[in-house]
N, C-alpha and C positions, 0 to 999 in steps of 0.2 A: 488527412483522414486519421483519425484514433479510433479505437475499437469502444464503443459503448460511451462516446462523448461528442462524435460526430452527429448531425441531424442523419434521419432512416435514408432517405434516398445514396445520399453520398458515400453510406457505411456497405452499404444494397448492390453500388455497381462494382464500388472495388473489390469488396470480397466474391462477388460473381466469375469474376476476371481471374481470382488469384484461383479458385477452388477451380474452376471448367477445366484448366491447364493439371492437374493433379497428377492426372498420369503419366506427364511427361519430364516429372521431380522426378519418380521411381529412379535411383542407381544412376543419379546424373550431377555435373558439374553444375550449379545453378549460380548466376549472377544475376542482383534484381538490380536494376542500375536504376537511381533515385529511390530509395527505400522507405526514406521517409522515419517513421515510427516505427519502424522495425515488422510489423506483424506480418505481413503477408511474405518476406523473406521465411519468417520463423518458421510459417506454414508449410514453405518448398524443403527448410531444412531435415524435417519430420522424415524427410521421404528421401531427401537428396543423398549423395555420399557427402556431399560439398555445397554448402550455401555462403552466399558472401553478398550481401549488402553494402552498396556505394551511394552515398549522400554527399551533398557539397555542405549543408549545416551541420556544423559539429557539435549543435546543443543536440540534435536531432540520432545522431550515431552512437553519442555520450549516453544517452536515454535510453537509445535499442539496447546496448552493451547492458547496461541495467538490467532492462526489464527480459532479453530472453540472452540469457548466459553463455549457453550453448552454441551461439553463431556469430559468424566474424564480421562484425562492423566496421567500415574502412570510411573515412572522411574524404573525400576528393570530387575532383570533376569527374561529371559522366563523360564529358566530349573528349575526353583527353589521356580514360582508363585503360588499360590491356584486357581485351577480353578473347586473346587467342586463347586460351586454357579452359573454357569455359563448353560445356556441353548444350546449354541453353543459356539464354539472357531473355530477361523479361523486364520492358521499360515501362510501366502504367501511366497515364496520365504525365507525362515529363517534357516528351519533343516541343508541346506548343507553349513551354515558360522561355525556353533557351534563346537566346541573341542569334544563335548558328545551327539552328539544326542541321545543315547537309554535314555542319564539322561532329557534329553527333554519330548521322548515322555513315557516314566515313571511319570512325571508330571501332562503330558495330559493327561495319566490315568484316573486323580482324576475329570474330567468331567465325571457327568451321561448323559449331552446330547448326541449332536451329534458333531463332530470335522474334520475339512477338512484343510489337510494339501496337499501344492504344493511344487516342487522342478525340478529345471534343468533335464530334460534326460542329460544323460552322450552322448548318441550316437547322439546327435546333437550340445550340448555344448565344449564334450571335445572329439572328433571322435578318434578312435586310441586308448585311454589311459585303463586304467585295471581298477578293484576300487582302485588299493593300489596306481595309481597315485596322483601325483598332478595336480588339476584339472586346464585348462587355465587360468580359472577367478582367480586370486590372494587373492580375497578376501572369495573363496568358501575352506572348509578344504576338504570334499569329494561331488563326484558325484556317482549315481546311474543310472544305464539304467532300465526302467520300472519290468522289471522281479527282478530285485534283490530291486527295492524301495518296491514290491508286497510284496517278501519275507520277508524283516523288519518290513511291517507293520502290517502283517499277525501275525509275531513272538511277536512283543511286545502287540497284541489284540486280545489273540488266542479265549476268550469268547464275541468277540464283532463281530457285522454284518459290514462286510468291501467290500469297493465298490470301483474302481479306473476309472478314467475318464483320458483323453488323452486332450490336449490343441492343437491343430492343428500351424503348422509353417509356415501358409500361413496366409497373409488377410484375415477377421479379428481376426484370434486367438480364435476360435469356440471349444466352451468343448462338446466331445462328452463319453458316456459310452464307458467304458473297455479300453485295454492296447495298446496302438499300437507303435511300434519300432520306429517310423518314428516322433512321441509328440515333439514339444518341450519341454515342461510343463508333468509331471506326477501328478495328483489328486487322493489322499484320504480322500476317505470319511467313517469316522468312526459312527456306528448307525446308529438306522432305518430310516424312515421317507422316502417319497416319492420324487426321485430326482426330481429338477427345470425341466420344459418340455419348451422352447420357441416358440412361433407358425413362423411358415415360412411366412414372409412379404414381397409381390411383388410390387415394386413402380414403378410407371409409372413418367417419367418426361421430359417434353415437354423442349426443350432448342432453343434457335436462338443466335449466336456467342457469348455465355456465357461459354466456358471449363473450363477455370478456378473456377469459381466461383462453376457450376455446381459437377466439379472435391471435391469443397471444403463439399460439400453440401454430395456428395456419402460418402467420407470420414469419417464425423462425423458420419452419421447416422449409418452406418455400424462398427464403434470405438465404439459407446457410447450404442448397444441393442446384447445383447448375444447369439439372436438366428440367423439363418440361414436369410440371405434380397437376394432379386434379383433384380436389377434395369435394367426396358428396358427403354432405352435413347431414346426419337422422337427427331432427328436433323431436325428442320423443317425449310426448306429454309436455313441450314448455310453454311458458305462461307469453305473453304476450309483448312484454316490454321486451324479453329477450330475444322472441321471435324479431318484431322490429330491429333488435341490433342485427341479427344474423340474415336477414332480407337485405339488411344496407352493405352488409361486405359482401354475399351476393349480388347485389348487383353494382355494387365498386368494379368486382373483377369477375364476372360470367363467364370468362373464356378457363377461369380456374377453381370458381366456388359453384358447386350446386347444392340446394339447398331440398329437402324431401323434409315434410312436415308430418310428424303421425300425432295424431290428440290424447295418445294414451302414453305412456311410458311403459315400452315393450320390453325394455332390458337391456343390457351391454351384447347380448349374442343375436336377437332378430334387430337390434339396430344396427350392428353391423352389419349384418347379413343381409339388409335391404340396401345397405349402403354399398356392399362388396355386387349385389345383386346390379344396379343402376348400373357403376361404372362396367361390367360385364357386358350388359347388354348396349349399352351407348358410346363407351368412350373404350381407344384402344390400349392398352396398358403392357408396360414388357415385365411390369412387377406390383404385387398389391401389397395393401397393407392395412393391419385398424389401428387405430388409434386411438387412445384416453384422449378427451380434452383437456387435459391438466398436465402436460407435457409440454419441455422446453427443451430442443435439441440443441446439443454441443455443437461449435463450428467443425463441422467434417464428422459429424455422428454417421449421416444418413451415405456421404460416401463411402464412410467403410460398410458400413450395411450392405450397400451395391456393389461395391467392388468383391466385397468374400463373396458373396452371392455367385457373381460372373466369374472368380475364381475356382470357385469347390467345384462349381458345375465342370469347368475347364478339365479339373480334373478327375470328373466323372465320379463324385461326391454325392452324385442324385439330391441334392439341397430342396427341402421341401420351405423349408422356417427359417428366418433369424430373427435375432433379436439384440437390442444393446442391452450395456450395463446401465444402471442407476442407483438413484441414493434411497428410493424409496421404494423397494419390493422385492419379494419374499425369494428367499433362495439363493440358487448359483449366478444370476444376475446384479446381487445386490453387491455396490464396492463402496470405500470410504474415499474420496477424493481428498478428503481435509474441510476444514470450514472454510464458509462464506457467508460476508453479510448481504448480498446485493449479485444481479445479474452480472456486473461486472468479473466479480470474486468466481462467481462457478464458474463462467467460459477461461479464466484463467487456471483454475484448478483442475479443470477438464483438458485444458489442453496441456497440461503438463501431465495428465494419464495417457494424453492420444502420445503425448511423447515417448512411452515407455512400454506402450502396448498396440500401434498401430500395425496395420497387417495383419494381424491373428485372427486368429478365430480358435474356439474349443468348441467340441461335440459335447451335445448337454441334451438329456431327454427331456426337460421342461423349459419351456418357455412360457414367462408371461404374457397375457395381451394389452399392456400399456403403450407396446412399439413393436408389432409383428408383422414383420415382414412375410409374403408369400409368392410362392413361386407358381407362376398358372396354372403349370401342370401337376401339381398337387391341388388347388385352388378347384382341378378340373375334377379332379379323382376322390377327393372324400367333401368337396363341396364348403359349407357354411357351420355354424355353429348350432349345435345343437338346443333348440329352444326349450325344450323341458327346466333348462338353471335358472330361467328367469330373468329375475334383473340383475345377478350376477355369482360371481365367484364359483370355479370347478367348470367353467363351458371351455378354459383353455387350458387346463389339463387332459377335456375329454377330445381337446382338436390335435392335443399333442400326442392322445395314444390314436387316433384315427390315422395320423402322418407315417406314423411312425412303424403301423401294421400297413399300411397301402405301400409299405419300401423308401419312404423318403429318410432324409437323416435331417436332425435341427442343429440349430449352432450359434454360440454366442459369437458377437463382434468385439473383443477383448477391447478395444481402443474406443468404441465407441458409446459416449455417453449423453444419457438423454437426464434431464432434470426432471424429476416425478415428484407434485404437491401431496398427489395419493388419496385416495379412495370420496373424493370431492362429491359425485351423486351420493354415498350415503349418509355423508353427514347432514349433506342440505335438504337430502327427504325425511332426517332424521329416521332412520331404520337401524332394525338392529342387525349390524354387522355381525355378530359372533353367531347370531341366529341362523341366517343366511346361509353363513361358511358349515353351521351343523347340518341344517334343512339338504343343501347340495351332496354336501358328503354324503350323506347316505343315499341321495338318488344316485350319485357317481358308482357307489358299492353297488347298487342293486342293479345298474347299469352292464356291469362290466364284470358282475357277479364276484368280488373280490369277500374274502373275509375280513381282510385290513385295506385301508384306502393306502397304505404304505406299500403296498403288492403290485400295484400296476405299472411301475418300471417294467417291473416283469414278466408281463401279458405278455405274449409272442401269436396268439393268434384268440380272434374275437369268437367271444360264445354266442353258441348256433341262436340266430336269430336276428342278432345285432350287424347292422349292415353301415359298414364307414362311410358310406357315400351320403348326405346329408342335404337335400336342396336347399338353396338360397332361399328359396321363396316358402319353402316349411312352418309349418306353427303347431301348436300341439291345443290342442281342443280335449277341454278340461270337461271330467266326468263328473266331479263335485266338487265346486270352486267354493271358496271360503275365505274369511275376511280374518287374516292375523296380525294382532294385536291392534286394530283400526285402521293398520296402515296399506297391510300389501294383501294383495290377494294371491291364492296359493291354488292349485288342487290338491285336494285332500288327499286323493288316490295315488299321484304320481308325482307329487313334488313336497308335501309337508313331510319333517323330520317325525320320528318316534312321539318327542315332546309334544310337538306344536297338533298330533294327532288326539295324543289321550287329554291336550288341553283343551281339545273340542267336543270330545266327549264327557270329560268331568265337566264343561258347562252346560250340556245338557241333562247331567243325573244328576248335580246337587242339589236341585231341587225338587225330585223326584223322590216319593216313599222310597222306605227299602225294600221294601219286598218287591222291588223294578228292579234289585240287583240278581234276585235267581231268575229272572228272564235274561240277564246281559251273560250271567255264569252259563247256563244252560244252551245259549248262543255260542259260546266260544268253546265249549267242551264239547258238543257237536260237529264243530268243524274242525277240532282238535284227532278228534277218532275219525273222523271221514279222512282228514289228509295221511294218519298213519295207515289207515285201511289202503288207500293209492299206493303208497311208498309200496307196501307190503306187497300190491299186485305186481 
């Protein structure tokens, strides 16, 4: 297994395997015995005090030592190493190549910690065959079917607490406790300690003729986080080709994609908000989230996400938000990893950031919503996105000051990095972005009654009227809706900037005598004395 050279399935279980066990690297002696290419050592080393990778190939140790510097590569047999010194040992896929495994795990003995070994089911790998077959893969000596891997492991640890886990053969290769016939993957877990628990992650994500990209974005997230995800997909306004792609990964995997079709394109804040809406009312969730479709998560982005998340809480940090870093978006989010040409390049560059900033987090009043994470009981308390922004830009500034006045605190995930193409629906509806960002700005000011849009870090509490709480199911029903520059429709009243207001009026007087201008003067010096007459009252 190589990282981004392997086929998807193969690359799917092992890194499922290495990431579910994450918490139990934290401040521990790690030995990966068969290491292989090094990666998934590197991974434990990130966390460990102590990682040490054992391989019998010495082009294979020679290569780790390469490519991650930082961790100690040893050439030898696994059947024949010292692993009294070791806090945990992790063996992947290794017991069923060996000539002797009982001389294997007679070895493994010699750990006092804890020790989790995986290996093929026979009944999915070699269907048909006995144990005393030969098993299909040429390079495996024997297979096991769950009941008989129970039995060996049982037998050679008859004074140890033994636990086995099942690896699922569906998308994405999900470890759950106990045995089930049906595994790809069989897991033991040797000694005590409390297994990894992953919380269930519902992600809402707004798309407009992005499947691909989108397609790219479900992938990763769901590859690179060990626990259970559910993504409801808002198709808002797509065309048809694309709907068709997103119907088909729908129903590839129903038990993880739902797909919600609207015929208009509502925006980035009611597409989520219909998408955060779904998984609320249907599926259970221990954390939510929206998402861009133009997002590519780093290996172990989304775990640090969750683990500061269930840290801060721990220590009573009230965490409403997080978010990762990235290369594309604005602010205290944005970080430079280095260059890359290719997919390969970033997750190496990314993880030589999670190397030097994993664990953290910093408190930060803005968060973007290219990767927001939310916490339910914030989720519960000021609700959804504010629909007045439209189709986009400022609705997650106005969800950062609603968090943030309801008592919760936000927080970046310093290690965690997500890859952002960036701002992908406006280029392909062809709109004008800098329009949009003026258009909002000024709803956000009038909003939140600001004389600078620079002031509302420092809001502390909302002007009389404005109410944080915000339904999912909200929409704003427009008093005079109007069509700007061909493209997007606005209401004139509550969502068009200064510009895009006198540019609807100067289309209506230029061709109008002048003498229609001392009716427009006469109109506006009228209500100019009427409102100073108020004030004065």
């Amino acid at each position: 297994m190589v990282p981004h050279a392997s086929d998807a399935a193969t690359e799917l279980y092992h890194w499922q395997r290495y990431l579910f066990f994450q918490p139990w690297y934290e401040d521990a002696k790690v030995i990966d015995a068969a290491s292989g290419e090094g990666y998934g050592t590197n991974y434990a080393a990130i966390y460990a005090t102590e990682a040490t990778g054992i391989d019998l190939s010495d082009e294979a140790t020679t290569y780790a030592k390469e490519r991650y510097p930082e961790v100690e590569f040893i050439t030898g047999d696994v059947t024949t190493a010292d692993y009294s010194g070791a806090d945990l040992v992790v063996s992947f896929e290794t017991i069923e190549h060996l000539p002797d495994p009982s001389a294997f795990l007679k070895a493994l003995s010699t750990c006092p910690g804890r020790i989790v070994i995986s290996t093929p089911n026979r009944k999915t790998h070699s269907p048909g065959n006995a144990l005393t077959d030969k098993p299909l893969n040429s390079f495996h000596t024997i297979e096991w079917t769950p009941n008989e891997f129970a039995e060996l492991i049982n037998s050679n640890f008859p004074d140890r607490q033994v636990r086995f886990l099942s690896q699922e053969a569906r998308w994405p290769g999900l470890i759950h406790e106990g045995l089930d016939d049906e595994a790809m993957y069989c897991i033991a877990v040797i000694g005590e300690g409390t297994l990894p628990k992953w919380p269930r992650l519902g992600f809402a994500m707004p798309t407009v003729d992005n499947a691909s990209q989108a397609l790219d974005t479900i992938t990763h997230l769901s590859r690179y986080y060990p626990g259970e995800c559910v993504f409801a997909v808002v198709a808002n306004g797509t065309s048809e080709e694309h709907l068709t792609h997103l119907r088909q990964l729908r129903d590839s995997a129903p038990y993880m994609v739902q797909l919600i079709e609207e015929p208009v394109n509502l925006g980035y804040g009611r597409g989520a908000n219909i998408g955060l809406d779904h998984l609320w009312q249907s599926e259970w969730c221990d954390f939510f989230a929206v998402i861009n479709d133009d997002i590519i998560p780093s290996v172990g982005c989304t775990i640090e996400l969750v683990r500061a998340f269930q840290q801060l809480e721990a220590m009573e940090h009230k965490p409403g938000l997080i978010a990762p870093v990235s290369n594309n978006v604005n602010g205290r989010q944005q970080v430079d990893i280095g260059s890359f040409a290719n997919l390969g390049g970033m997750m190496y560059r990314a993880e030589r950031h999670l190397w030097i900033h994993h664990s953290s987090a910093s408190r930060h009043f803005q968060l973007r919503g290219l990767y927001l994470l939310i916490h339910p009981d914030c989720l519960s308390e000021i609700g959804g996105f504010d629909p007045r922004f439209g189709l986009g830009n400022f609705e997650d500034d106005d969800y950062n000051l609603r968090a943030k006045l309801a008592g919760f605190s936000m927080w970046i995930a310093d290690g965690a990095f997500v890859f952002h193409h960036g701002s992908q629906t406006f280029r392909q509806l062809d709109l004008n972005y800098a329009g949009t960002i003026e258009r909002n700005q000024q709803v956000f000011q009038w909003k939140w009654d600001l004389e600078s849009v620079e002031d509302w870090p420092y809001l502390n509490e909302a002007p009389e009227g404005i109410e944080l709480f915000v339904p999912l199911t909200s929409t704003m029903t427009p008093e005079f809706s109007v069509l700007v520059n061909g493209k997007e429709t606005v209401d004139l009243i509550n969502q068009a900037s200064d510009v895009e207001f006198a540019a609807w009026v100067y289309e209506r007087m230029r061709h109008r005598p002048r003498h229609f201008r001392r009716e427009v003067i006469d109109l506006f010096t009228h209500a100019l004395v009427e409102s100073k007459e108020k004030a004065a009252a």
